[in-house]
BADO-226998 format. One record per residue: residue in one letter; x, y, z of N, C-alpha, C in turn. Coordinates in nm, 3 decimals. Layout:
// BADO-226998
+--------+---------+---------+---------+---------+---------+---------+---------+---------+---------+
: residu :      nu :      nv :      nw :     cau :     cav :     caw :      cu :      cv :      cw :
+--------+---------+---------+---------+---------+---------+---------+---------+---------+---------+
:      A :       X :       Y :       Z :       X :       Y :       Z :       X :       Y :       Z :
...
+--------+---------+---------+---------+---------+---------+---------+---------+---------+---------+
// end
This chain:
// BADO-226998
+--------+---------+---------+---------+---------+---------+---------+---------+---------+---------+
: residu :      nu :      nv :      nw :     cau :     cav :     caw :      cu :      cv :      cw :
+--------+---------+---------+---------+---------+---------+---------+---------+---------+---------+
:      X :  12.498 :   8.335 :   7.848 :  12.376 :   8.322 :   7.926 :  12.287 :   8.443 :   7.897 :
:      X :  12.149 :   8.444 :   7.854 :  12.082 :   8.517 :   7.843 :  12.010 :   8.604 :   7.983 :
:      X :  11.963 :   8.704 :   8.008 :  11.888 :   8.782 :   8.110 :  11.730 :   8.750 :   8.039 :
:      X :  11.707 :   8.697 :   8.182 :  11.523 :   8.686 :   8.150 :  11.477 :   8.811 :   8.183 :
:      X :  11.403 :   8.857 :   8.114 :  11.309 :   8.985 :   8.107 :  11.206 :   8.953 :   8.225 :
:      X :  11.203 :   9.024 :   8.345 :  11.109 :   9.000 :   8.426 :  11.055 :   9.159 :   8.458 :
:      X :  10.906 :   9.161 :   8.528 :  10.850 :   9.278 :   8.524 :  10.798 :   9.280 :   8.691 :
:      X :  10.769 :   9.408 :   8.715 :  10.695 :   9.395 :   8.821 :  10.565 :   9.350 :   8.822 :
:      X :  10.521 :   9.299 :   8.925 :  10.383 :   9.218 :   8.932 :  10.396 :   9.130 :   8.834 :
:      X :  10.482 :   9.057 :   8.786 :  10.481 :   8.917 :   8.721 :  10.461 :   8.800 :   8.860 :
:      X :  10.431 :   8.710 :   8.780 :  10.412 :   8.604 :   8.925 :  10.492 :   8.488 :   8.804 :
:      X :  10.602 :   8.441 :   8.887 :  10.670 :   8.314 :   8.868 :  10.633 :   8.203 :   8.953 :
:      X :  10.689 :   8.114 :   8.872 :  10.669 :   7.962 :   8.962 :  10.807 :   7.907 :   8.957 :
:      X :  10.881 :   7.884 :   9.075 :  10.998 :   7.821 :   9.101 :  10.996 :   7.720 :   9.101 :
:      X :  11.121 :   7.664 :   9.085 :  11.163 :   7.510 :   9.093 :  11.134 :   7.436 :   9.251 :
:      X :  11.134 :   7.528 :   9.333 :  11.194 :   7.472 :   9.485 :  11.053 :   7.539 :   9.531 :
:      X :  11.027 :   7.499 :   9.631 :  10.857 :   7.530 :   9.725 :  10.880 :   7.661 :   9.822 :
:      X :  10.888 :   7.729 :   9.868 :  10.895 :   7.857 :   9.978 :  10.833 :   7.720 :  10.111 :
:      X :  10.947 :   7.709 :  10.226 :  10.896 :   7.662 :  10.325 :  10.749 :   7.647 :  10.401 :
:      X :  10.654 :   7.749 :  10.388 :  10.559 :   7.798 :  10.449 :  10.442 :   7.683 :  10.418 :
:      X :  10.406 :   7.686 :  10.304 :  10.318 :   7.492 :  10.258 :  10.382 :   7.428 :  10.162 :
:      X :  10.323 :   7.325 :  10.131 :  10.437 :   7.196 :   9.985 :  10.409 :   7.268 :   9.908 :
:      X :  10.256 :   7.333 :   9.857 :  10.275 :   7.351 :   9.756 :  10.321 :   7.521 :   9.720 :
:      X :  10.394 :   7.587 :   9.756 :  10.376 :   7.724 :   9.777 :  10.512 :   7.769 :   9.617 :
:      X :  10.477 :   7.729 :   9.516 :  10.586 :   7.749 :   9.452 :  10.598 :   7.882 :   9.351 :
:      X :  10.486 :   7.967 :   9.370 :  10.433 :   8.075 :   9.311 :  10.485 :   8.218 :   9.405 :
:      X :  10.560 :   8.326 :   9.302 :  10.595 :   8.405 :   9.385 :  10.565 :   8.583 :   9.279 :
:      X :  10.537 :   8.653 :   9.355 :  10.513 :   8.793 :   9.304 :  10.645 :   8.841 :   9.283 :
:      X :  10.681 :   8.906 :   9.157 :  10.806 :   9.014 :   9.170 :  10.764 :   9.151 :   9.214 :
:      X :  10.825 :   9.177 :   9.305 :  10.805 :   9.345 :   9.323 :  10.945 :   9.436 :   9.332 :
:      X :  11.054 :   9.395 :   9.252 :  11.177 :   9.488 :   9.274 :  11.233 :   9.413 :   9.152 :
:      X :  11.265 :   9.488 :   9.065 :  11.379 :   9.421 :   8.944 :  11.517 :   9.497 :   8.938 :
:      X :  11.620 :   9.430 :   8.965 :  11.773 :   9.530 :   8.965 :  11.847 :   9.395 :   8.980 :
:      X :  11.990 :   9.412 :   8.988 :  12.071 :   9.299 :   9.024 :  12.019 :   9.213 :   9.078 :
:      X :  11.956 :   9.225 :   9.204 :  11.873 :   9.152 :   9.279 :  11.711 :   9.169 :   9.237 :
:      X :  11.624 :   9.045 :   9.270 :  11.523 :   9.103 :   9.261 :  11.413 :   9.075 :   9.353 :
:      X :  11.340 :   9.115 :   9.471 :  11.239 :   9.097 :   9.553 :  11.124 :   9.025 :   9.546 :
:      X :  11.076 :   8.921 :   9.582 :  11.008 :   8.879 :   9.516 :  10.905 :   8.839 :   9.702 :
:      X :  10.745 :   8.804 :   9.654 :  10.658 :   8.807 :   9.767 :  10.604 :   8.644 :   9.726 :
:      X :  10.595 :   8.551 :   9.799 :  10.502 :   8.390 :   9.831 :  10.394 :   8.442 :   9.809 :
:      X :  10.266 :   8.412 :   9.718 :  10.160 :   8.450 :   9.736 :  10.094 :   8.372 :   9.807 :
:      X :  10.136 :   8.255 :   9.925 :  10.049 :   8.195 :   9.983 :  10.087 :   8.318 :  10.134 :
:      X :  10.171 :   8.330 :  10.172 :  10.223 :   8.377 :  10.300 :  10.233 :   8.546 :  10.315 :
:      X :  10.265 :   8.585 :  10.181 :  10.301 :   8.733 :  10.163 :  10.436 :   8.762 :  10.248 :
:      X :  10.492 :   8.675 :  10.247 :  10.646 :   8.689 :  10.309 :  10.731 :   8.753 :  10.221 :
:      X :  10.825 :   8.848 :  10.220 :  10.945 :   8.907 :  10.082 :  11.025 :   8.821 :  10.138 :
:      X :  11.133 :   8.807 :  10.039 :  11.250 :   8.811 :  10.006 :  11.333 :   8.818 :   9.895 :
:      X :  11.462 :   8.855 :   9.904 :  11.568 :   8.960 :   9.796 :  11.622 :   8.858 :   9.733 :
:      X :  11.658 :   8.810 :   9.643 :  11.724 :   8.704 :   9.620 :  11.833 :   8.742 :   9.453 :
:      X :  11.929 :   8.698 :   9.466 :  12.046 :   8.770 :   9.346 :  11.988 :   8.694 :   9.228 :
:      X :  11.977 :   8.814 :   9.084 :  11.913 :   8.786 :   9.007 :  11.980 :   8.653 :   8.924 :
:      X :  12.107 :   8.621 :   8.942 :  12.152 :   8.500 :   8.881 :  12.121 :   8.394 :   8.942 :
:      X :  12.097 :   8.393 :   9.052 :  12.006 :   8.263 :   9.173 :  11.893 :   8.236 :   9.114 :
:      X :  11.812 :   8.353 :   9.120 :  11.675 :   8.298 :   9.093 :  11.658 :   8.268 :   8.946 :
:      X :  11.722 :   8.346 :   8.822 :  11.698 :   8.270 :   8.722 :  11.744 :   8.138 :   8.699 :
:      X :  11.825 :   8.084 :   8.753 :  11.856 :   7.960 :   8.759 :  11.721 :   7.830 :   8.792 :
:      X :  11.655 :   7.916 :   8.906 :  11.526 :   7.823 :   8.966 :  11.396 :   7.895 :   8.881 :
:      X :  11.394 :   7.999 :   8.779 :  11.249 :   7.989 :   8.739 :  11.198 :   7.883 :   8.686 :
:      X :  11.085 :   7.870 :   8.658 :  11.012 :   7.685 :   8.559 :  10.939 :   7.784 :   8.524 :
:      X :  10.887 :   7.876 :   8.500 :  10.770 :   7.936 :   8.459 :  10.741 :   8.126 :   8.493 :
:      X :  10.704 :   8.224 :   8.379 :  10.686 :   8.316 :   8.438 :  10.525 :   8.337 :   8.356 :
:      X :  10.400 :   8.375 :   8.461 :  10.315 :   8.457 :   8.398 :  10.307 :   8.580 :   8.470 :
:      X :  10.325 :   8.631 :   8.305 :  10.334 :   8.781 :   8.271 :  10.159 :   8.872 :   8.285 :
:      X :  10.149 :   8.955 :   8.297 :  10.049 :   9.016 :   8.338 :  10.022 :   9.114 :   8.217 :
:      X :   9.897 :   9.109 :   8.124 :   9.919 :   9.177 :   8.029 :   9.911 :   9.312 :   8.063 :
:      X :   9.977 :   9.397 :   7.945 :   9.949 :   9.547 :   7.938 :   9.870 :   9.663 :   7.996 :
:      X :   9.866 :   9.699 :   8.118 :   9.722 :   9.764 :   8.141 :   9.664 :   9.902 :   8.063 :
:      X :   9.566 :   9.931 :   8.033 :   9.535 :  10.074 :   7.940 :   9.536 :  10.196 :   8.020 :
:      X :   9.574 :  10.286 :   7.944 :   9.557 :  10.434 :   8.061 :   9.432 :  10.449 :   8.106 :
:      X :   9.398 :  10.505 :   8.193 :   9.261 :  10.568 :   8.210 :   9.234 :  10.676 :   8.057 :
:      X :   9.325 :  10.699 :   8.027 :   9.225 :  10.781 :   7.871 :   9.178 :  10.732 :   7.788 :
:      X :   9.225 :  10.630 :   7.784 :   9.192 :  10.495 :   7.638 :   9.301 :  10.481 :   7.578 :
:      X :   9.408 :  10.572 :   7.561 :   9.527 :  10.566 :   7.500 :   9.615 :  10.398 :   7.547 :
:      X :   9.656 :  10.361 :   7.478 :   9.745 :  10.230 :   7.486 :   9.954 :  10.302 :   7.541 :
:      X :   9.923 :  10.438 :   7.529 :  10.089 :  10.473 :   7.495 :  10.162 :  10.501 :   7.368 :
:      X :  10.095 :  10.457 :   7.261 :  10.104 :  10.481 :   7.128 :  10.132 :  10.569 :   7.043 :
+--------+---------+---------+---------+---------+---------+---------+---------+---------+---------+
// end
């Protein structure tokens, strides 16, 4: 089984809806470790969920590109 590479401030879309509306299937990561935290962007509700759970239910991750330093430098 592979480990999906997930980042903070990625926003996934799960298989299963977050209770709160039908369509609420979009969620913010904000914690990556064994577990990883993740926020409903309809509700802003957290919850922790074990990182082999939730990769099981991703359908989708958008990734947030690269942001630049304030110097112009890329990190390079």
């Amino acid at each position: 089984m592979n480990i999906i590479k997930l980042c903070e401030n990625d926003i996934i879309t799960l298989r299963k809806n977050h209770p709160c509306e039908k369509k609420a299937y979009d969620f913010k990561v904000l914690m990556v470790g064994s577990d990883i935290k993740i926020q409903c962007v309809k509700c802003l509700r957290t919850v922790i969920v074990p990182r082999i759970k939730l990769e099981k239910n991703i359908r989708l991750i958008n990734s947030e590109p690269p942001h630049k330093s304030a110097f112009g430098t890329d990190g390079k």
